[in-house]
N, C-alpha and C positions, 0 to 999 in steps of 0.2 A: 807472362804475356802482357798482362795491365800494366807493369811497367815502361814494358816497349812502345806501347799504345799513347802512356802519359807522355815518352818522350818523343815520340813522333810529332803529339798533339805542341808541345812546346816548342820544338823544333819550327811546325809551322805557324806558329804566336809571332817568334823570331825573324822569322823572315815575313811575316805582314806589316810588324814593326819597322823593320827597314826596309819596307816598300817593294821586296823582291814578291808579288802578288801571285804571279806564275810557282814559284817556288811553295808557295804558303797554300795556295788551291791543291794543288799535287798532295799535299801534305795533310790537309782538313779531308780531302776525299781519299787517302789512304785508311785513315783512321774513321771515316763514316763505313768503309767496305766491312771493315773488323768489327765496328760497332756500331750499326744504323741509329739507335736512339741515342748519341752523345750529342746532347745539344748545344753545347759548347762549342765542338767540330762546327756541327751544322748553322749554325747562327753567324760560327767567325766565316765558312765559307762564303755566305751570301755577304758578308761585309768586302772581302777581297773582293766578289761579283763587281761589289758598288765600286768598290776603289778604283777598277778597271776600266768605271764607265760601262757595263755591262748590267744595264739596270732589270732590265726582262728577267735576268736568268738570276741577277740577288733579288729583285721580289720571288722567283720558282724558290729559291732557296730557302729566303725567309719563310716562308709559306710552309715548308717542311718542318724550320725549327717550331713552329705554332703549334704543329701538331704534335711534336715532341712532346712541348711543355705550354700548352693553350694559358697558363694562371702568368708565365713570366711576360713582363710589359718591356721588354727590352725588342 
């Protein structure tokens, strides 16, 4: 299962990297259902928020990853 989880999470790395945002959100919040505290997921989520121009809902996001991991400055 952590395998599938790693690939899923990379799959939507790939597709924020090339810009498919839609594609990479689907993807950050498939792998946030399987594992709420992956903050990784949750931080690259609220980045695709921003990329969209969807600033309300990547501050909600980021906001989440904070309380994942309050010590990371990212």
């Amino acid at each position: 299962m952590a395998e599938d989880l790693q690939t899923q999470y990379d799959d939507a790395v790939l597709a924020y990297t090339t810009g498919d945002y839609e594609v990479a959100i689907a993807g950050f919040e498939s792998v946030l259902k399987a594992e709420p505290d992956h903050f990784e997921a949750q931080l690259s989520l609220g980045m695709a928020f921003y990329r969209q121009e969807n600033y309300a809902r990547a501050i909600e996001e980021g906001h989440k990853a904070e309380v994942i991991n309050a010590d990371e400055q990212r």
